[in-house]
C-alpha positions as a Python dict, from the first residue, in 0.01 Angstrom:
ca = {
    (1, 'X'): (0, 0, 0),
    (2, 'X'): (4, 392, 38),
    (3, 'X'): (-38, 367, 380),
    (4, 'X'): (272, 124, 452),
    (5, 'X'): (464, 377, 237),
    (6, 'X'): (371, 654, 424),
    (7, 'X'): (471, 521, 751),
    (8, 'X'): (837, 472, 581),
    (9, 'X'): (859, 815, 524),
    (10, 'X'): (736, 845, 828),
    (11, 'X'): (1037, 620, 1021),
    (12, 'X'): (1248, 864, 768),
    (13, 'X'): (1137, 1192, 854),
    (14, 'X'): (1216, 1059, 1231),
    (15, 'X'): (1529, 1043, 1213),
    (16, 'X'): (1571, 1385, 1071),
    (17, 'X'): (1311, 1563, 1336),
    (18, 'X'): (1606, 1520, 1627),
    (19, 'X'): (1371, 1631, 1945),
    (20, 'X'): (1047, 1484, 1819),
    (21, 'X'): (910, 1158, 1958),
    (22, 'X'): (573, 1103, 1858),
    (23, 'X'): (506, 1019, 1501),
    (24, 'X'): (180, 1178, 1530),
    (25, 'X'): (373, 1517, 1567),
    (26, 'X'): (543, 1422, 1264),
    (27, 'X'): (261, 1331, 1079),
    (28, 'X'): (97, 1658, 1103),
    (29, 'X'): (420, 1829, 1045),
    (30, 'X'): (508, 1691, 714),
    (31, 'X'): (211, 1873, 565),
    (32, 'X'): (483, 2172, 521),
    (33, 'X'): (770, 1999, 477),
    (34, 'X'): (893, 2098, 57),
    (35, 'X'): (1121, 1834, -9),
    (36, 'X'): (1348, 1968, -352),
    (37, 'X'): (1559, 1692, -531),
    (38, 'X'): (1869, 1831, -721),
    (39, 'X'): (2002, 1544, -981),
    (40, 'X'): (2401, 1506, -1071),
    (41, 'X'): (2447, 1711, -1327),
    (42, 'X'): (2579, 1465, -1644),
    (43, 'X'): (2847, 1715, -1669),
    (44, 'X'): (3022, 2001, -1449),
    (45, 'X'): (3296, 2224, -1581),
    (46, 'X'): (3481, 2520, -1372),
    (47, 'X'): (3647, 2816, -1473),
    (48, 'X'): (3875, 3069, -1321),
    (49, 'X'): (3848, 3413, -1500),
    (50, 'X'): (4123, 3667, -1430),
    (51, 'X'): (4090, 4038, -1515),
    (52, 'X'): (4288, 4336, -1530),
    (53, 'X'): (4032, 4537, -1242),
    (54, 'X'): (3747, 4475, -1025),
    (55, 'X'): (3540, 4702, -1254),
    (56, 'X'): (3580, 4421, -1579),
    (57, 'X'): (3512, 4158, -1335),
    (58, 'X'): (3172, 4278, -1222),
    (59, 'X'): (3094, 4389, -1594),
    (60, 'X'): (3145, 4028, -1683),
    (61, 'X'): (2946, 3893, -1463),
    (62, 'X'): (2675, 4152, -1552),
    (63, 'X'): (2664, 4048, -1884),
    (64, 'X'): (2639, 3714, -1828),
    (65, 'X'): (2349, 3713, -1607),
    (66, 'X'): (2204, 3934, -1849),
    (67, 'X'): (2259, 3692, -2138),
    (68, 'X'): (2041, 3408, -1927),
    (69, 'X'): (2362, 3147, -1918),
    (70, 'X'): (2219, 2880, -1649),
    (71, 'X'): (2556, 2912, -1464),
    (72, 'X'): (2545, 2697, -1161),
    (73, 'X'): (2749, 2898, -946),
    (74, 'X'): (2959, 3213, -1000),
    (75, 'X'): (3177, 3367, -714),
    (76, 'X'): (3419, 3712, -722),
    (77, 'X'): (3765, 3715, -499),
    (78, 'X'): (3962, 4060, -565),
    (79, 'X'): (4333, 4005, -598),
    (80, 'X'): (4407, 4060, -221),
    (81, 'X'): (4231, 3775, -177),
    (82, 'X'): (4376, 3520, -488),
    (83, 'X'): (4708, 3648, -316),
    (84, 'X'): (4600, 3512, 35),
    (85, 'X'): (4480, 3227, -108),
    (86, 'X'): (4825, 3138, -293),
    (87, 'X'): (5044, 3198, 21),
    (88, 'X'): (4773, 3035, 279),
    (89, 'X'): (4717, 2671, -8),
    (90, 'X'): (5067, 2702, -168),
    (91, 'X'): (4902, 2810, -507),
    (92, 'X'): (5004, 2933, -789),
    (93, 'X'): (4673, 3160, -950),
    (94, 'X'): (4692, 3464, -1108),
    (95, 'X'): (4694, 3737, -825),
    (96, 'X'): (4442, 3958, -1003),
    (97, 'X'): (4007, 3999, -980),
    (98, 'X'): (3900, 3663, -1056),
    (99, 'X'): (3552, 3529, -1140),
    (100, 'X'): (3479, 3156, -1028),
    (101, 'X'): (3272, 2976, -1297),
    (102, 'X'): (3098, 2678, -1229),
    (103, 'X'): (2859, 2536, -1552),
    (104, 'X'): (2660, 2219, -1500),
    (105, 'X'): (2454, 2000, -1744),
    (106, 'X'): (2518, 1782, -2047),
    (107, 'X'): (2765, 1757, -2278),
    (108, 'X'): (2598, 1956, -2562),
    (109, 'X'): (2500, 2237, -2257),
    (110, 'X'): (2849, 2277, -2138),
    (111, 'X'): (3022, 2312, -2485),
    (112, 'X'): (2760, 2612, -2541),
    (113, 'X'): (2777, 2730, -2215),
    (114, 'X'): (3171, 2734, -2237),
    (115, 'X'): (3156, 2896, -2561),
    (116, 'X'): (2956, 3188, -2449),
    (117, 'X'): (3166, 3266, -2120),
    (118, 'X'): (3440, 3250, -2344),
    (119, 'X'): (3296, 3539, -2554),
    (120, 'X'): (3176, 3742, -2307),
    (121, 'X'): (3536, 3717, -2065),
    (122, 'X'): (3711, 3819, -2378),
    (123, 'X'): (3483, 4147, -2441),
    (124, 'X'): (3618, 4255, -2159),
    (125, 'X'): (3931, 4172, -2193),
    (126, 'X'): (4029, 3858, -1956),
    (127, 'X'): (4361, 3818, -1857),
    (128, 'X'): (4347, 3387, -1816),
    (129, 'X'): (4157, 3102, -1820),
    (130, 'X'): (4146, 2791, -1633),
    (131, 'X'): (3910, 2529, -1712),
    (132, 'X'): (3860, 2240, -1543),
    (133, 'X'): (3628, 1933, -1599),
    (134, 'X'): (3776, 1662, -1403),
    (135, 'X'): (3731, 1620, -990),
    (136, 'X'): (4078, 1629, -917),
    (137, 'X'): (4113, 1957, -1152),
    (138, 'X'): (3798, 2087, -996),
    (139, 'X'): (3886, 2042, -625),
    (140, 'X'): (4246, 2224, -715),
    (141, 'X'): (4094, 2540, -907),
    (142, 'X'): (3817, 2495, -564),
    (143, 'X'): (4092, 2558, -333),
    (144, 'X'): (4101, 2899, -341),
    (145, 'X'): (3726, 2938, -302),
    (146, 'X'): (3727, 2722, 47),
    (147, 'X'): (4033, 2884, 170),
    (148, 'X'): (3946, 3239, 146),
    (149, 'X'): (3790, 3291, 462),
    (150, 'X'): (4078, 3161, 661),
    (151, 'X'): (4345, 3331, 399),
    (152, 'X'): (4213, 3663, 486),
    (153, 'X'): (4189, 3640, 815),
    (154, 'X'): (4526, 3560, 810),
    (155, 'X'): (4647, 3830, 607),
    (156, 'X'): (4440, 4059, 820),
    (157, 'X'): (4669, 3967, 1055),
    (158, 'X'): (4974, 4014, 944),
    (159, 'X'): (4891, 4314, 761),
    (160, 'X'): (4787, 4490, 1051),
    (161, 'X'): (5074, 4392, 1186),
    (162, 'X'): (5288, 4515, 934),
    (163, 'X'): (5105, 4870, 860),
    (164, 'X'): (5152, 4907, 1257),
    (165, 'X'): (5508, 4786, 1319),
    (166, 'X'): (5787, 5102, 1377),
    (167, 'X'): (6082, 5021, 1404),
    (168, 'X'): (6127, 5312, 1658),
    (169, 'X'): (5880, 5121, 1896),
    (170, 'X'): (6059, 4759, 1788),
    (171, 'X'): (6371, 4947, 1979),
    (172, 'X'): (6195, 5046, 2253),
    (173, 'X'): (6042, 4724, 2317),
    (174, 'X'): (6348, 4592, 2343),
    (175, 'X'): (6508, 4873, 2568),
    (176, 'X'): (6235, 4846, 2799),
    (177, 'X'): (6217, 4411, 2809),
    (178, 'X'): (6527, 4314, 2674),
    (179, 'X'): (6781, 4478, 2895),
    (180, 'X'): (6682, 4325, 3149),
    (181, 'X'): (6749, 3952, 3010),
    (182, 'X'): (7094, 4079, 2879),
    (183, 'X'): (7197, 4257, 3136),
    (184, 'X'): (7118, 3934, 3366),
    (185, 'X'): (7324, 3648, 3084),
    (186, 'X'): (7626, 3924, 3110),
    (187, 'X'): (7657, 3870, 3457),
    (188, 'X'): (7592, 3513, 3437),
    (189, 'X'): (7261, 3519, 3622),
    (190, 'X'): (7022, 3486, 3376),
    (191, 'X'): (6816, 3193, 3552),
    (192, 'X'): (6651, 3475, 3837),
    (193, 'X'): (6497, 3729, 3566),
    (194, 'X'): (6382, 3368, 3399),
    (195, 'X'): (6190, 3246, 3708),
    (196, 'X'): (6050, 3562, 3847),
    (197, 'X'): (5985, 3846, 3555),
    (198, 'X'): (5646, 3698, 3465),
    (199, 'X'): (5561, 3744, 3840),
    (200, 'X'): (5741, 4051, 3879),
    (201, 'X'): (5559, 4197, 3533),
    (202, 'X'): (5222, 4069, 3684),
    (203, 'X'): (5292, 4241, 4061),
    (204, 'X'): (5405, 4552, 3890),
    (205, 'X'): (5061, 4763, 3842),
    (206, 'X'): (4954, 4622, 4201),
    (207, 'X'): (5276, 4723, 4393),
    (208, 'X'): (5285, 5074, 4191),
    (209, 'X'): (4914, 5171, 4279),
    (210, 'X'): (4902, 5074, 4654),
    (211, 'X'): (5289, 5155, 4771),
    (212, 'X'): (5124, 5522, 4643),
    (213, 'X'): (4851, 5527, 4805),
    (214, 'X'): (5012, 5403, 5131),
    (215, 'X'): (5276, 5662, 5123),
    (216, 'X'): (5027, 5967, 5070),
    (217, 'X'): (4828, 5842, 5330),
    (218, 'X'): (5083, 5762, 5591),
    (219, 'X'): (5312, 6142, 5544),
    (220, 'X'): (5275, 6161, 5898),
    (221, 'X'): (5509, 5849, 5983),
    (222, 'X'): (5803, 5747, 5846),
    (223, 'X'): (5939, 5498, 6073),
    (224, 'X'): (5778, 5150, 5929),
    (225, 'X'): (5544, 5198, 6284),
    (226, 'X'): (5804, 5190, 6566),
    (227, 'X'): (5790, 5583, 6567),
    (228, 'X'): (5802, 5625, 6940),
    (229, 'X'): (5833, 5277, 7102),
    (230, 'X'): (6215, 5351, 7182),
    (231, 'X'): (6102, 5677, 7408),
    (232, 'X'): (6073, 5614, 7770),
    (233, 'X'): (5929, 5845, 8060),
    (234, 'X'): (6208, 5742, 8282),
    (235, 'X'): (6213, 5635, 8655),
    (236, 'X'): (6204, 6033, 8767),
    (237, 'X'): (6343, 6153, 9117),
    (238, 'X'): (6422, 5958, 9376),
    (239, 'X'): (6111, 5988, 9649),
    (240, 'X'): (6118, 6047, 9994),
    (241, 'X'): (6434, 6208, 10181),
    (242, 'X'): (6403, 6554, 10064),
    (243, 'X'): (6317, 6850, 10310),
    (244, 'X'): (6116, 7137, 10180),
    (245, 'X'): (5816, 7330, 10227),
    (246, 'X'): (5488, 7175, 10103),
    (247, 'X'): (5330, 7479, 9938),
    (248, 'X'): (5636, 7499, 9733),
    (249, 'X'): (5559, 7144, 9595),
    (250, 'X'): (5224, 7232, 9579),
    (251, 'X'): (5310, 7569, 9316),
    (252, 'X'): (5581, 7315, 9144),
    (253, 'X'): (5325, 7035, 9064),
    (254, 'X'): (5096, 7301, 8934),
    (255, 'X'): (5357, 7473, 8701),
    (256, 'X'): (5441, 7135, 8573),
    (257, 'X'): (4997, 7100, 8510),
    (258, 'X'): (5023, 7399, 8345),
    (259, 'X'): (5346, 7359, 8132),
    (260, 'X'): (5175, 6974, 8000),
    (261, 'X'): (4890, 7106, 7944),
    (262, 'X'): (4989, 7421, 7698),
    (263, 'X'): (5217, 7175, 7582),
    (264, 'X'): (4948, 6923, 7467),
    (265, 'X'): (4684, 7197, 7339),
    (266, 'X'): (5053, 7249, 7099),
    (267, 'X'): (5064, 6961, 7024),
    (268, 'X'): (4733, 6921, 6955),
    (269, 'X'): (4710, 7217, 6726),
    (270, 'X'): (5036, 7094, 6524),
    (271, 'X'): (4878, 6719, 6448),
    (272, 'X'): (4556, 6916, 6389),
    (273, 'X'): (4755, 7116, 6163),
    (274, 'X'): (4981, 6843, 6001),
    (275, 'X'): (4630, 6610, 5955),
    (276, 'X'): (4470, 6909, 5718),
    (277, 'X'): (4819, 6933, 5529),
    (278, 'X'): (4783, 6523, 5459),
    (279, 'X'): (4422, 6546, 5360),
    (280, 'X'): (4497, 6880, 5187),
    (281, 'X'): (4771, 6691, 4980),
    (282, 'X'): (4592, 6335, 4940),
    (283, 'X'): (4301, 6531, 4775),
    (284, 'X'): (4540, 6699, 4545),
    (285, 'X'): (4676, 6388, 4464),
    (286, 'X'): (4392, 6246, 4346),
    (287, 'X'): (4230, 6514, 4158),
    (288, 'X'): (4586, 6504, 3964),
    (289, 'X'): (4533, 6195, 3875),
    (290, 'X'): (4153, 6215, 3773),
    (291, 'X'): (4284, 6531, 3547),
    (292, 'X'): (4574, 6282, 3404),
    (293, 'X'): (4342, 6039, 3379),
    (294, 'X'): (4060, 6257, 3211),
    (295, 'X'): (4391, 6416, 2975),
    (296, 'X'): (4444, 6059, 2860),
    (297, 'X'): (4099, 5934, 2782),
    (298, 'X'): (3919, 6226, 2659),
    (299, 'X'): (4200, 6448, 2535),
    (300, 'X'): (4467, 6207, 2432),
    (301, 'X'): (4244, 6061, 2149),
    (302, 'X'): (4331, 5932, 1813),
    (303, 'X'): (4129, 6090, 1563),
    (304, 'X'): (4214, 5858, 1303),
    (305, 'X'): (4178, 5556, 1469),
    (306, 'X'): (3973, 5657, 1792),
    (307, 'X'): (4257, 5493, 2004),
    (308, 'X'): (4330, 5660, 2385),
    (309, 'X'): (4628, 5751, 2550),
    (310, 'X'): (4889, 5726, 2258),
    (311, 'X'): (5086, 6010, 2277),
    (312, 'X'): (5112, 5943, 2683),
    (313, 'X'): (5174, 5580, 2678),
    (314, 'X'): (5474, 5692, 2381),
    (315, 'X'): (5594, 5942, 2612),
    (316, 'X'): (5608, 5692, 2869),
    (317, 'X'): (5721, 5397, 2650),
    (318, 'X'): (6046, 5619, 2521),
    (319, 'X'): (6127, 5768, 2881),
    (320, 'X'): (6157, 5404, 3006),
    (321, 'X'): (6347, 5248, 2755),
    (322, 'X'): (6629, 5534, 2793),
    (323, 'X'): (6611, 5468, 3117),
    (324, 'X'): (6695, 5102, 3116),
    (325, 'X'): (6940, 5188, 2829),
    (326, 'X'): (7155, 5404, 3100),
    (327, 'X'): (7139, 5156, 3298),
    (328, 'X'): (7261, 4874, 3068),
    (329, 'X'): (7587, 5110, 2995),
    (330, 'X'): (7641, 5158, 3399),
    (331, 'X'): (7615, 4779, 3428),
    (332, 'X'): (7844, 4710, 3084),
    (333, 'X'): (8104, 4974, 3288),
    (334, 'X'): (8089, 4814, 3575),
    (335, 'X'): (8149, 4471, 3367),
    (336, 'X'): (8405, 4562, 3270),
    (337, 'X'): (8537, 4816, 3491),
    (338, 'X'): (8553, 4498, 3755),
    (339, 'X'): (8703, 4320, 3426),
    (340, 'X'): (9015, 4506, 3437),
    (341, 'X'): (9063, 4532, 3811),
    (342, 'X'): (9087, 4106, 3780),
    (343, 'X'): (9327, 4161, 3554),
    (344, 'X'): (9530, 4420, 3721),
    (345, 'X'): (9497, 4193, 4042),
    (346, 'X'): (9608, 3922, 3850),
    (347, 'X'): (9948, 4125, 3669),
    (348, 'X'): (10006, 4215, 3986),
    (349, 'X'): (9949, 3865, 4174),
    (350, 'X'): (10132, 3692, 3924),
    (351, 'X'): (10456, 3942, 3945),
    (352, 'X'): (10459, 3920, 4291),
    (353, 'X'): (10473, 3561, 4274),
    (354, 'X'): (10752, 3576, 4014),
    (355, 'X'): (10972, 3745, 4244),
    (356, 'X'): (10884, 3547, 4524),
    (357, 'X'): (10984, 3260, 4295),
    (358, 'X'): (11314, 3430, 4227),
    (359, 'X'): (11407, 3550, 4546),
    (360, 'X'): (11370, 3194, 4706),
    (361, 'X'): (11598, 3057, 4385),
    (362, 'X'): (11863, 3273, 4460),
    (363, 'X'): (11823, 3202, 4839),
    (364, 'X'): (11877, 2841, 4756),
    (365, 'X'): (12159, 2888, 4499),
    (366, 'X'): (12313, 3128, 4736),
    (367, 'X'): (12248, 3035, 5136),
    (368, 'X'): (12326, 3270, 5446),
    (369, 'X'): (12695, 3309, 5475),
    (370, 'X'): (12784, 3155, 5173),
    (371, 'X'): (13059, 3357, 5009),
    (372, 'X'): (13045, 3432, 4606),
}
């Protein structure tokens, strides 16, 4: 009879052990398995304590470990966190340090148990109360409990968000992204910066960092690569039919050696020259920008906040947003400069046309050689 039992628990204990599949395993396992049965409580009661400051809160519950009250469960949220709770479950508890309460047992138990956390939360002076003894009153007062992790994270959130926002930088966001969609809808062509300023935003850093680099390294031409394909040697004299004597072409042919050959060791020495000035200046170049870079991350540092590059990216933040700013007004002025020309082309279309009107009504009231 044991036996058959023990192979239930057995068939039990299976389907709890998920990767195991040989009861034998099992068997031997079970030997330190502690297997702890927790009854319904006849009774179960909770109570939301609110007090003036954290300090009464944690004195409370001091005291009431100390007086050996078999609470079942008891739980502290500070008032930033009964106020997330309220905005994130649409409740309505007192936004203040609040003990969470939960007594279990019979009757008789939770009248004394009730009593005594009464006493003790008004020693120190509790604000309010809320008991509840029913499930649905229970899973209400319980809402604040299970949404407390989410409600702060939340309110982490937004609070950062709120301690950080300027409205300085809310203006310059807007000068620096912003002008660009209005100054696009005022001239009606809003539907390019729509379909190409997430690629153009995305291109930006790439085209910035290698149209540099390309134009430090390529000083020495400045002709997008056809420098020199539209020179031409020429078809020179015409040969044969001349009369002269040969060691005179002999002495000419060497001067003109002579002559291309100083002329190449100059030229020589001026692209040897001009190389060293571009390598000269490239290097520059870049130890500029490992100092800028080095100013940024090792200078440029938020003590509070250990943040890099603040001040510079600022800087650079304000610098483009006036930027766009002028532009905006020269694109409003042209607007509207181009506004009034219509207009003034249209006065003046529309008196010419008058008159045209009226000259050809008095021609045809009045013909040629008509008489008044």
């Amino acid at each position: 009879m044991m036996w058959d039992r023990f192979h239930d628990l057995e068939k039990y204990l299976e389907k709890l052990f998920f990767c195991s599949q040989d009861i034998h395993n099992i068997h031997f396992s079970t030997a330190q398995v502690e297997l702890r049965l927790h009854g319904v409580p006849e009774l179960q009661r909770l109570a939301v304590c609110s007090f003036p400051s954290i300090q009464q809160a944690v004195d409370t519950c001091t005291a009431i470990m100390q007086m050996g009250i078999p609470v079942a469960r008891m739980e502290f949220m500070d008032e930033h966190t009964m106020a997330a709770t309220n905005k994130y479950s649409k409740l309505h508890n007192a936004e203040l340090p609040s003990l969470v309460i939960e007594l279990n047992g019979t009757a008789d138990d939770i009248e004394n148990q009730t009593s005594m956390v009464e006493a003790l939360t008004e020693e120190y002076d509790v604000q309010k109360v809320e008991w509840a003894t029913s499930t649905e009153d229970r899973a209400e007062l319980m809402k604040a409990r299970h949404a407390a992790w989410y409600a702060t994270l939340v309110l982490a959130d937004i609070q950062g968000i709120m301690d950080n926002f300027n409205l300085v930088d809310a203006a310059a966001f807007v000068a620096s992204a912003g002008v660009f969609f209005l100054a696009s809808a005022l001239h009606c062509e809003l539907h390019h910066i729509v379909l190409s300023f997430v690629q153009y935003m995305a291109l930006l850093p790439t085209f910035v960092n290698i149209l540099n680099t390309y134009s430090f390294c390529n000083l020495h031409d400045l002709s997008w690569g056809t420098k020199g394909l539209e020179s031409s040697d020429g078809h020179g004299p015409k040969a044969g039919g001349g009369k002269g004597n040969f060691k005179d072409a002999v002495e000419k042919k060497k001067a003109e050696e002579a002559r291309k050959a100083k002329e190449a060791k100059i030229k020589d020495e001026m692209e040897g020259a001009f190389q060293r000035f571009r390598s000269t200046l490239l290097i520059f170049w870049l130890l500029c920008n490992l100092g800028f870079a080095y100013t940024i991350i090792v200078l440029d540092v938020n003590e509070a906040t250990g943040q890099q590059g603040l001040a510079y990216l600022k800087f650079l933040f304000y610098t483009v947003a006036v930027f766009n700013l002028v532009r905006l007004m020269g694109s409003i002025l042209f607007l509207f400069s181009s506004f009034k020309l219509k207009i003034f082309r249209c006065c003046i279309r529309g008196t010419m046309e008058e008159r045209i009107r009226a000259k050809a009504k008095r021609r045809s009231q009045h013909p040629p050689g008509h008489i008044v």
